[in-house]
C-alpha atoms as a printed R data frame, in Angstrom:
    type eleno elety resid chain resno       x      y       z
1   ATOM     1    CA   UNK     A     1  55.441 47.559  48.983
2   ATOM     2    CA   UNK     A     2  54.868 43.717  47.704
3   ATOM     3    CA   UNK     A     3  51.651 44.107  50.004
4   ATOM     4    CA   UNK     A     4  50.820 46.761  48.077
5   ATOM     5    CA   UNK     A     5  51.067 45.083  44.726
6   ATOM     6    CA   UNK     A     6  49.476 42.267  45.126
7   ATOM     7    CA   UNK     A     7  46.164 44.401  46.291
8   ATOM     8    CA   UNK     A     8  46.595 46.497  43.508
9   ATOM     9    CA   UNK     A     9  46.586 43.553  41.090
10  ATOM    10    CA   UNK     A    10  43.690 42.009  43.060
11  ATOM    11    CA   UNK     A    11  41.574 44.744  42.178
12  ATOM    12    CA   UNK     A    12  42.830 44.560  38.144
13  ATOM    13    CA   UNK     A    13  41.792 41.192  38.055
14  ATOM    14    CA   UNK     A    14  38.288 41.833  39.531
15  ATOM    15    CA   UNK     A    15  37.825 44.451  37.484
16  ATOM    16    CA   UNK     A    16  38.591 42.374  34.265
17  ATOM    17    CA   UNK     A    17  36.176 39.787  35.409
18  ATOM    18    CA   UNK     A    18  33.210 42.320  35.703
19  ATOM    19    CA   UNK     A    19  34.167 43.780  32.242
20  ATOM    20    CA   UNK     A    20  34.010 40.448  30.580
21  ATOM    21    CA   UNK     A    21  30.672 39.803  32.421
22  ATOM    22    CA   UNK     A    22  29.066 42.895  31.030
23  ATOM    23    CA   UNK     A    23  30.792 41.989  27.185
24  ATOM    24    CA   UNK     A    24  28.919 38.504  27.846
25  ATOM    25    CA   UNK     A    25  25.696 39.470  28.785
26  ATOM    26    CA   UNK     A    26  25.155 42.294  25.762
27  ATOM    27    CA   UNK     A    27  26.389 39.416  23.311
28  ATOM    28    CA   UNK     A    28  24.584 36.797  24.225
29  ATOM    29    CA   UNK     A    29  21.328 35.184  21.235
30  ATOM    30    CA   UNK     A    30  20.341 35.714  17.672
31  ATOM    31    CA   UNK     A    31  16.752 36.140  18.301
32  ATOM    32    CA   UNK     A    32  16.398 32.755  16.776
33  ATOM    33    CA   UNK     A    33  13.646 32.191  19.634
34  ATOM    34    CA   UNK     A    34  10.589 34.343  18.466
35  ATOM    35    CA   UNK     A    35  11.026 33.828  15.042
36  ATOM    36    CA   UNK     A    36   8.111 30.643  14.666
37  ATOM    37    CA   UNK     A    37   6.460 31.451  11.163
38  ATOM    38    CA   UNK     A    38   3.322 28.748  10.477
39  ATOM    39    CA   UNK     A    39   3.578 27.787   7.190
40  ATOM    40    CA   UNK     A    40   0.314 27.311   5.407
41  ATOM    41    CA   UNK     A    41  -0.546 23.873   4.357
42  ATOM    42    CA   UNK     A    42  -2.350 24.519   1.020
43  ATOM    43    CA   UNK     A    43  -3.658 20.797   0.537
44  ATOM    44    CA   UNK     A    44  -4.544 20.541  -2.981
45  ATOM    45    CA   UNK     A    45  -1.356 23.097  -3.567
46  ATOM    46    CA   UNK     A    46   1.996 21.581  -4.215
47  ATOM    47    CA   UNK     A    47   1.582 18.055  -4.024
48  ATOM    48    CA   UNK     A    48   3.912 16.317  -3.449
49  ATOM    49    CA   UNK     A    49   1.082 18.082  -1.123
50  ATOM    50    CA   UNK     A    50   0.702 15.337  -3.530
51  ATOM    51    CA   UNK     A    51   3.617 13.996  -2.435
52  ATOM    52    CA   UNK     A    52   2.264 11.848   0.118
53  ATOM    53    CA   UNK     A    53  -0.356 10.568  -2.488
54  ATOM    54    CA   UNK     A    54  -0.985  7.299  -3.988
55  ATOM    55    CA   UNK     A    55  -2.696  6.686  -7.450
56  ATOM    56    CA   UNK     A    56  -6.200  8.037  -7.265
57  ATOM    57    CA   UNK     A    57  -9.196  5.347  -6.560
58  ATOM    58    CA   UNK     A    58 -11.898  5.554  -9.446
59  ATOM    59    CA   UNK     A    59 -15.076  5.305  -8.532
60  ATOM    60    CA   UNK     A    60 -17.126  2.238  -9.849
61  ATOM    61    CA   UNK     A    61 -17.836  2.859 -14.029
62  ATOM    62    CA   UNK     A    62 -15.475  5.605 -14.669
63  ATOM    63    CA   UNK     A    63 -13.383  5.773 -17.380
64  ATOM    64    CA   UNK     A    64 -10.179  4.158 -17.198
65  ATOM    65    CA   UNK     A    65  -6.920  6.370 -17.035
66  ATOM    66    CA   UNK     A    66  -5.057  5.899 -20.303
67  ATOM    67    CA   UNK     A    67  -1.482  7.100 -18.821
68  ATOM    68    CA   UNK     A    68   0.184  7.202 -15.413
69  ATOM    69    CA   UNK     A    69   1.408 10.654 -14.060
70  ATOM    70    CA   UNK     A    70   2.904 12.482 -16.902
71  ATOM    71    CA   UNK     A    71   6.859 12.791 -16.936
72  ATOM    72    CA   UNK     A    72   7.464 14.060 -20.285
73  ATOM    73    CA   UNK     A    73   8.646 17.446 -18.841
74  ATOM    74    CA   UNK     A    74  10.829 15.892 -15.637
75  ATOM    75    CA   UNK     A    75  13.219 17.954 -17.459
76  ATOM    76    CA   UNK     A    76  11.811 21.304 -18.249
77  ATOM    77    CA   UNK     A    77   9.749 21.585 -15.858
78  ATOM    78    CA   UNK     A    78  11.713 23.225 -12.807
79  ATOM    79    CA   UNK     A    79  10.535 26.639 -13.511
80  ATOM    80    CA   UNK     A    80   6.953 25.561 -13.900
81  ATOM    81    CA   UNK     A    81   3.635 27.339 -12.076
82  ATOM    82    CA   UNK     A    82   0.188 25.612 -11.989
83  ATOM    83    CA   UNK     A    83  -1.616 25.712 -15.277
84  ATOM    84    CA   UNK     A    84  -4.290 28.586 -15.781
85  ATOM    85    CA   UNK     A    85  -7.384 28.608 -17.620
86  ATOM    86    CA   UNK     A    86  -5.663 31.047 -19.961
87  ATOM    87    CA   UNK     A    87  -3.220 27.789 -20.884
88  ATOM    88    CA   UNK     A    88  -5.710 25.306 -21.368
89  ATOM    89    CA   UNK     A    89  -8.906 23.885 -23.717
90  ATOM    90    CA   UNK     A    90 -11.555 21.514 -22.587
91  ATOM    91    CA   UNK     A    91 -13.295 19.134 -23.928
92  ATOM    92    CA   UNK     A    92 -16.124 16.047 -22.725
93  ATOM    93    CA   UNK     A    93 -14.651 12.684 -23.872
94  ATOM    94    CA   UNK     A    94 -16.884  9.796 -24.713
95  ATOM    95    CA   UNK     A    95 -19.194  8.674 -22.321
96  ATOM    96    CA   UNK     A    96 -18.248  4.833 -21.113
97  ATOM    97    CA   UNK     A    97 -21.613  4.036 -19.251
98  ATOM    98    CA   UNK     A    98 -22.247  0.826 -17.078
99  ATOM    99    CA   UNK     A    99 -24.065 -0.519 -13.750
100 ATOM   100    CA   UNK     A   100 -26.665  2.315 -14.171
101 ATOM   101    CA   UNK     A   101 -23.781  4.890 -14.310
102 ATOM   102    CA   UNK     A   102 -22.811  7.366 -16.588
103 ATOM   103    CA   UNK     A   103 -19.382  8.291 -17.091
104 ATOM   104    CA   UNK     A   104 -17.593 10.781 -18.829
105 ATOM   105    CA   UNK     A   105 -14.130 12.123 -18.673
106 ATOM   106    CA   UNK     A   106 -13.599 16.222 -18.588
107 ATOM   107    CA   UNK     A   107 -10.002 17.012 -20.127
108 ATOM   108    CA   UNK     A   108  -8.037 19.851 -20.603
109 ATOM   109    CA   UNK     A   109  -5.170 20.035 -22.515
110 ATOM   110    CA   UNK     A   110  -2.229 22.587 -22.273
111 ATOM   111    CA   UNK     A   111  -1.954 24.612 -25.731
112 ATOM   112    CA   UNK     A   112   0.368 27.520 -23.992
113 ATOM   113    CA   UNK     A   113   4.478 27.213 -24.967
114 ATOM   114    CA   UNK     A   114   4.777 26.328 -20.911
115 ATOM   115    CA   UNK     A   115   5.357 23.673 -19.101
116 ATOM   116    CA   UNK     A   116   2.469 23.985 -16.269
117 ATOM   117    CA   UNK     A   117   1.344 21.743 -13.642
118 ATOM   118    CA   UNK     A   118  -2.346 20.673 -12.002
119 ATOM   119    CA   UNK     A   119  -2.924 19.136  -8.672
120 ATOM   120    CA   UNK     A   120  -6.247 17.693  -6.923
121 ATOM   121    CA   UNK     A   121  -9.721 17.815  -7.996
122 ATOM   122    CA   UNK     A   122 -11.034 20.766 -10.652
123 ATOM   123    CA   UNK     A   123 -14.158 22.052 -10.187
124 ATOM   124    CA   UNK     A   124 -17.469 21.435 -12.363
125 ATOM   125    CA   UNK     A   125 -20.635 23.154 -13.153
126 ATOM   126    CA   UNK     A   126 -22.786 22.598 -15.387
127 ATOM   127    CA   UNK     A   127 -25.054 25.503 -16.955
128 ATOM   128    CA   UNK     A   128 -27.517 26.946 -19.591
129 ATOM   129    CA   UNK     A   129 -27.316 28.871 -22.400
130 ATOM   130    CA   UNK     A   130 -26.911 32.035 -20.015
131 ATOM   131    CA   UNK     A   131 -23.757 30.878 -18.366
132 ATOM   132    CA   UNK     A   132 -26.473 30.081 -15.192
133 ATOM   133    CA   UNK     A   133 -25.593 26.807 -13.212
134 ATOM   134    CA   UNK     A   134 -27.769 24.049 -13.707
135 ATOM   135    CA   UNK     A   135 -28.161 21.778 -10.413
136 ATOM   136    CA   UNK     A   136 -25.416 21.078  -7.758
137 ATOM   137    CA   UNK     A   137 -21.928 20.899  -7.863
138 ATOM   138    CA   UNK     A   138 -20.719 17.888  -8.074
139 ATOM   139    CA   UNK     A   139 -19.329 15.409  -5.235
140 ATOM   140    CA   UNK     A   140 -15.674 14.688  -5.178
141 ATOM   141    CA   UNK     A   141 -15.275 10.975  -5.093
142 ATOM   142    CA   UNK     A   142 -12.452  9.721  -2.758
143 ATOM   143    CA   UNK     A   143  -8.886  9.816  -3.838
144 ATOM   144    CA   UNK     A   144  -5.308 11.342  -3.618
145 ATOM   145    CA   UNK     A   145  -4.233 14.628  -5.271
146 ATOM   146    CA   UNK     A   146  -0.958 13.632  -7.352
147 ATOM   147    CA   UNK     A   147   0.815 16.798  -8.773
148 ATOM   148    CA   UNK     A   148   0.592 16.004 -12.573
149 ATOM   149    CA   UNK     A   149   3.011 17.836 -15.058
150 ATOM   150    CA   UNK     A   150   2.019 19.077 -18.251
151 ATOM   151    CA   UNK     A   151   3.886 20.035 -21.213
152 ATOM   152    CA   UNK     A   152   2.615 21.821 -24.084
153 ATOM   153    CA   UNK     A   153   0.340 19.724 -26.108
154 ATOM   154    CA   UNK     A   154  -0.398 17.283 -23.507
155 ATOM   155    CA   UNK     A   155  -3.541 16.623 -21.428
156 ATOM   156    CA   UNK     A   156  -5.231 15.501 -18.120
157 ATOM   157    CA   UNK     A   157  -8.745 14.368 -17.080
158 ATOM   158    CA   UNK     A   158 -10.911 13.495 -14.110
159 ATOM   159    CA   UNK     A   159 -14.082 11.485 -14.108
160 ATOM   160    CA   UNK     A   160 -17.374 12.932 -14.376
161 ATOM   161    CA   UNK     A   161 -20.209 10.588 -13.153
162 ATOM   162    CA   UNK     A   162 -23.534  9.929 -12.623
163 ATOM   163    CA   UNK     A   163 -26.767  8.387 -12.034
164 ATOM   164    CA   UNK     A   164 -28.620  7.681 -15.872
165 ATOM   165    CA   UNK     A   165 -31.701  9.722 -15.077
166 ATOM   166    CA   UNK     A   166 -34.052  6.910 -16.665
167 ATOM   167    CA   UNK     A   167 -33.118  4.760 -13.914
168 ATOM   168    CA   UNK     A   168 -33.024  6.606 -10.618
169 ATOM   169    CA   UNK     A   169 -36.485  8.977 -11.998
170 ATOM   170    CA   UNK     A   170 -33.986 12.146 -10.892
171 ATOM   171    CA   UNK     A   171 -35.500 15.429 -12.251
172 ATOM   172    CA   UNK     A   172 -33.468 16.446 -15.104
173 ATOM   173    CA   UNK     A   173 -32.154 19.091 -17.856
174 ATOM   174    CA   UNK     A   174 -30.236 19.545 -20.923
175 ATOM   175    CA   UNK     A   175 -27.211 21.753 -19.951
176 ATOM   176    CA   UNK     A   176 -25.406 24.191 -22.912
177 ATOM   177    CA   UNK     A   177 -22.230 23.649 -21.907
178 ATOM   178    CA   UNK     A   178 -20.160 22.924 -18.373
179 ATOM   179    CA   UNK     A   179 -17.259 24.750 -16.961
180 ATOM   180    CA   UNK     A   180 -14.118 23.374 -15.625
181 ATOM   181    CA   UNK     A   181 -11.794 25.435 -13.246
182 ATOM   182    CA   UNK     A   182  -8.222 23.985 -12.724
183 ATOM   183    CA   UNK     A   183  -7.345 23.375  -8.843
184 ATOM   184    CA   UNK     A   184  -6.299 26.631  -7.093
185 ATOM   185    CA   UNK     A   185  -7.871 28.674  -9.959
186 ATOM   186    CA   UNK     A   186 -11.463 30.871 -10.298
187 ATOM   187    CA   UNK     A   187 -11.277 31.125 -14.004
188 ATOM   188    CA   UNK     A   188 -13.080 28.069 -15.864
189 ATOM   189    CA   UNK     A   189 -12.573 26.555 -19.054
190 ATOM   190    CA   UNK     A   190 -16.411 26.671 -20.761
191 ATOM   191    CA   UNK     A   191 -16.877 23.547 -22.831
192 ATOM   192    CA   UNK     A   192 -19.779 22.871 -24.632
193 ATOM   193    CA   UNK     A   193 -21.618 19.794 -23.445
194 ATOM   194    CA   UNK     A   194 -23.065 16.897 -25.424
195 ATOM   195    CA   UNK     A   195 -24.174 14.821 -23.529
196 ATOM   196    CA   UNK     A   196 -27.692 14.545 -23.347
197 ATOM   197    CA   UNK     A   197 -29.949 15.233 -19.952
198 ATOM   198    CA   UNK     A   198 -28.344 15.365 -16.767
199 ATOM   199    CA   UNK     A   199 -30.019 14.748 -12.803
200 ATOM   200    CA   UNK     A   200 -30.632 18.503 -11.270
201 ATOM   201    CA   UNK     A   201 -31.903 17.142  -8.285
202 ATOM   202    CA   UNK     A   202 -28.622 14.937  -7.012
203 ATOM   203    CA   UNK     A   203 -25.045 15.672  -7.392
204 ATOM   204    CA   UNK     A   204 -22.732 14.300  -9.907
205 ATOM   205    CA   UNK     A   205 -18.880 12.483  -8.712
206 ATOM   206    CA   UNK     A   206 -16.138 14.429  -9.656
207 ATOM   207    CA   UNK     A   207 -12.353 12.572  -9.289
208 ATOM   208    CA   UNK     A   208  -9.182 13.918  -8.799
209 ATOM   209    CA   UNK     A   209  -6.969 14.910 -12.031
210 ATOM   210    CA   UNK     A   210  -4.946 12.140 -13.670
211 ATOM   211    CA   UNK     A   211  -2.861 12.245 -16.449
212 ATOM   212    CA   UNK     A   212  -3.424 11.249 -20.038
213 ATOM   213    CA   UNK     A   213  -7.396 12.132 -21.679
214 ATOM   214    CA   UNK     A   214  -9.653  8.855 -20.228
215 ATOM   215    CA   UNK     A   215  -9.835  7.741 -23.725
């Protein structure tokens, strides 16, 4: 009979083994392993994609930056998206010309009641009276994107230059006006344009945004 027993519990303990084999092998990983998602790296985007960016580098004659990166909104500005054109007027600031350059800040200021931000280099065309482009876009003139918050009423500019036509002979025309899309955006802001003849046959320097309005 005790011979008996202990084959009979022999055969209970193998059989509890096996079960807690199975249990372990239908329980076993999360699915943690095929779940790589690339995320994409939108460059001028959210910089502190500027956040590995130093003060911009102005190219040689442009217009000195008035401000630093605008804080004013540190606070209020948590809930903040990138500024549209819808948010923002333009306008050409004074042109501060030298070493055969000439120089002129584009700014935008935010009118909207939101805080919005802008980050890396806007684009720039100039064009006629028919909303046509008038010679190539411009260059943009090496620097660092750094995100730059704006609250309502404030502004930010980057550096328009160029060669003074009368110097390097480049063909030229008189544009109506000159359109300036915010970074990530295809809306412009159309400002008129002042500023006398401009080269149609090379391309202008275009810097990143900075805070403040060149002035």
């Amino acid at each position: 009979m005790d011979m008996f027993l202990r084959a009979r519990r022999g055969v209970v303990a193998v059989g509890a083994a096996a079960a807690l084999g199975l249990l372990t092998a239908c329980g076993g990983g999360s699915g943690s392993g095929g779940g790589g998602t690339g995320g994409a790296d939108h460059g001028g985007g959210d910089t502190s994609a500027t956040a590995s960016q130093a003060a911009p580098t102005t190219p040689a004659g442009a217009p000195s930056a008035q401000g630093t990166q605008d804080t004013s909104a540190a606070g209020s500005g948590g809930g903040s998206t990138r500024c549209h054109a819808s948010q923002l007027r333009g306008h050409v600031g004074r042109n501060d010309p030298g070493a055969g350059q000439e120089n002129f800040p584009l700014v935008v200021t935010n009118f909207s009641g939101t805080t919005c931000t802008l980050d890396g280099y806007p684009g720039a065309a100039f064009v006629d009276g028919s909303g046509r482009q008038v010679g190539p876009d411009p260059r943009r003139a090496a620097g660092s994107a750094v995100k730059i918050t704006l609250a309502p009423g404030r502004s930010a500019w980057a550096g328009l230059s160029f060669g003074n036509p009368e110097i390097s002979g480049a063909k030229t025309a008189t544009p109506a006006g000159i359109l300036i899309t915010p970074p990530d955006e295809k809306e412009p802001v159309k400002v008129d344009w002042t500023g006398g003849a401009v080269p149609v046959s090379e391309a202008a320097n275009l810097t990143v945004f900075r805070a403040g309005n060149g002035g």
